[in-house]
N, C-alpha and C positions, 0 to 999 in steps of 0.2 A: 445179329452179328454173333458169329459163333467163339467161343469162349478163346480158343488157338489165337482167334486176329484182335480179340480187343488183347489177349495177352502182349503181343504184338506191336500193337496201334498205344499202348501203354508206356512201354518203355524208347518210343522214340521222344525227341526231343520236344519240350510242352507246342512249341511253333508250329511242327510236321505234324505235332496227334492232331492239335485242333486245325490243320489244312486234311488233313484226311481225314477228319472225323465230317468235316463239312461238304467237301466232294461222295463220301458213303452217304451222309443224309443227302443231296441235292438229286442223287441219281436214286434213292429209293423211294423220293418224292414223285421224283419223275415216270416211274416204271411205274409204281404201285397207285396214285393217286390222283385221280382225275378233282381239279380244282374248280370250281365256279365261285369265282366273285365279282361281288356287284356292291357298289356306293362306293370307289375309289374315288369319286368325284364330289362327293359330301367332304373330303379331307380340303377340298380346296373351296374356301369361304370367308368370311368376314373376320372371323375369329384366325386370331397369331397363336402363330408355334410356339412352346413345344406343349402338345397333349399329353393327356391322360387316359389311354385308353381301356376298357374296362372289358372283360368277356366273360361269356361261360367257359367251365373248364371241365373236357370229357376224356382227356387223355395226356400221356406223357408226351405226343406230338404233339400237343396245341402250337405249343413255342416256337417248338422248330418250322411248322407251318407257316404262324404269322409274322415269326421271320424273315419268311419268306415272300408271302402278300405284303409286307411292310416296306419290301429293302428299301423304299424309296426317303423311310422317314427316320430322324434320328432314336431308335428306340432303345431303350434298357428294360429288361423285364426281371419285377421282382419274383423271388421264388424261391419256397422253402428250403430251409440248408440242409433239409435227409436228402434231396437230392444228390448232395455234394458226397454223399455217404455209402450209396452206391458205383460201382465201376465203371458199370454200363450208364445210366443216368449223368451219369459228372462227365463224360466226353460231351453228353448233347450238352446238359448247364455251359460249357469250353465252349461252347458253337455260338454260341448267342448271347451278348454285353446282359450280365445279367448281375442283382443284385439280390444276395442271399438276405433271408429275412427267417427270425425265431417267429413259427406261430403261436397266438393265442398270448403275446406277450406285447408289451412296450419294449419293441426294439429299439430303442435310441439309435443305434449305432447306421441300423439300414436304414430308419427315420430322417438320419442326418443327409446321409449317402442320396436317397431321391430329390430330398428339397436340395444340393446341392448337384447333382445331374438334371434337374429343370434351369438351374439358374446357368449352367452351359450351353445350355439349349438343346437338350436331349429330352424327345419323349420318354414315357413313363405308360407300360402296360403291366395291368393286375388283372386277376382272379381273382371277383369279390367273393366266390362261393371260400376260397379258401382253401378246398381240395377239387378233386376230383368226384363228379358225382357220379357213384354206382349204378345210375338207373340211365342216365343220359338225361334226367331232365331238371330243372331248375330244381338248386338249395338255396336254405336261407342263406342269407349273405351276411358274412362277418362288419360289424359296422368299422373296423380300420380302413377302407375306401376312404370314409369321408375326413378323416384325419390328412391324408394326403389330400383331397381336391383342396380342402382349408388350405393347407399350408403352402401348397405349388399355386394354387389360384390358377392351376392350365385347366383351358375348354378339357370336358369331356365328352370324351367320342366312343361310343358305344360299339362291340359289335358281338353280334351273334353266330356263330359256331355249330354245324351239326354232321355226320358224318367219322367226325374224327376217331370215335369212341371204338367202328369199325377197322379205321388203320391201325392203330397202333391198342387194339383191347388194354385193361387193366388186369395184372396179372396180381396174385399175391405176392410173389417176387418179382421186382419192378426190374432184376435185371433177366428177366426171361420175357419179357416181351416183346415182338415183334412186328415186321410190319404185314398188311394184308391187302391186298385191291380194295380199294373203296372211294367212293365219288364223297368230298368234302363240299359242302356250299360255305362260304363266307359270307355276311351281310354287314356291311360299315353303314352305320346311323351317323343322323346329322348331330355336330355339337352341341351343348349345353353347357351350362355354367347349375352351379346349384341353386335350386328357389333360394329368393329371401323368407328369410326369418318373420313370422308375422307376430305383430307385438302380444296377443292373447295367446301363444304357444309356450309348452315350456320348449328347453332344449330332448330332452329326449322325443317328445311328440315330433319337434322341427326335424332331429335327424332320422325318426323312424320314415317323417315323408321324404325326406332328401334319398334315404335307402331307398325306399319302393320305388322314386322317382329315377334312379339308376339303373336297377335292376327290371323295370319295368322297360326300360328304353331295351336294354337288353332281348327282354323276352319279346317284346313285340318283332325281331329281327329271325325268331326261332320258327319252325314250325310247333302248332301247337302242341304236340304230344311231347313237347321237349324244354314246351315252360315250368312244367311242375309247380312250385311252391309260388309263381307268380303268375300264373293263369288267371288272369282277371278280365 
């Protein structure tokens, strides 16, 4: 989006930006990116709404993507508030029910915000890497996931991502990024719930497996050059 139209697409009114801003993403999806996804039929099973959905994260499209593979589910996605900080970035955040969150911190405030958007009946998707991985392939993952699975008690539902990193690169100014032709796969895994706690664990042991046990469902959805730090 060139700098004249988000000036533009700025000062209309917050309603009209985010209907334009969402018609500009749905046709650069469309032009630019060939989708493939598969386990939309894993969403439908045993376990009740609303989920916890968990991904890799390889670009500033991810969102606006599984926005779009999502429409069908109630979703809110958390996501850092530098996004809100940017020009370009804060129209896509406008596009998509999203809940800003301080990294590396005890956000109370967004903490409150997701356990009280589950108890609506609004899914709930995170980025357990936390950012953006530079290589495309699995980071360790931030242990805040399991604070939310504790506290929503919703299934999670895993998926894996690859492609994206091509549409929309990482830029060092995230508001010069752009989009590019590139084929996305999506992979939706079936739910889970977190193991139980075995009585000889402590708690850091029990959530280092509960991590692995997330992020492995994850990786297993990736091709392998794109699991990185969970290649097992």
């Amino acid at each position: 989006m060139n700098k004249l139209l988000l000036v533009l697409i700025s000062i209309l009114p917050e309603v009209l930006t985010i209907k334009f801003t969402q018609l500009y993403v749905d046709f650069k999806i469309k032009k630019h990116a060939k989708l493939n996804i598969n386990g939309l039929d894993n969403l439908e099973n045993d376990y009740k709404r609303p989920y916890l959905f968990v991904c890799n994260h390889l670009s500033n499209s991810d969102g606006l993507i599984l926005n779009k593979v999502l429409k069908d589910e109630k979703v809110i996605f958390v996501a850092g508030k530098k996004l809100e900080s940017n020009s370009m970035t804060n129209l896509g955040f406008k596009t998509v029910r999203t809940i800003p969150i301080s990294p590396n911190s005890a956000d109370k405030s967004a903490i409150k915000s997701v356990i009280n958007a589950v108890k609506e009946g609004n899914s709930i998707l995170i980025f357990p890497e936390g950012t953006r991985s530079r290589t495309a392939k699995l980071i360790e993952a931030k242990k805040g996931i399991l604070l939310f699975a504790r506290l929503t008690t919703a299934p999670i539902v895993p998926i894996g991502m690859s492609g994206s990193e091509k549409f929309m690169p990482i830029e060092k100014d995230m508001g010069k990024e752009v989009f590019y032709d590139a084929e996305i796969n999506i992979n939706i895994g079936k739910a889970f719930h977190l193991p139980t706690k075995n009585d000889s664990e402590t708690k850091e042991e029990w959530e280092d497996r509960c991590l692995n046990h997330i992020m492995i469902s994850i990786a297993k959805l990736l091709p392998i050059e794109y699991r990185g730090y969970y290649k097992k």
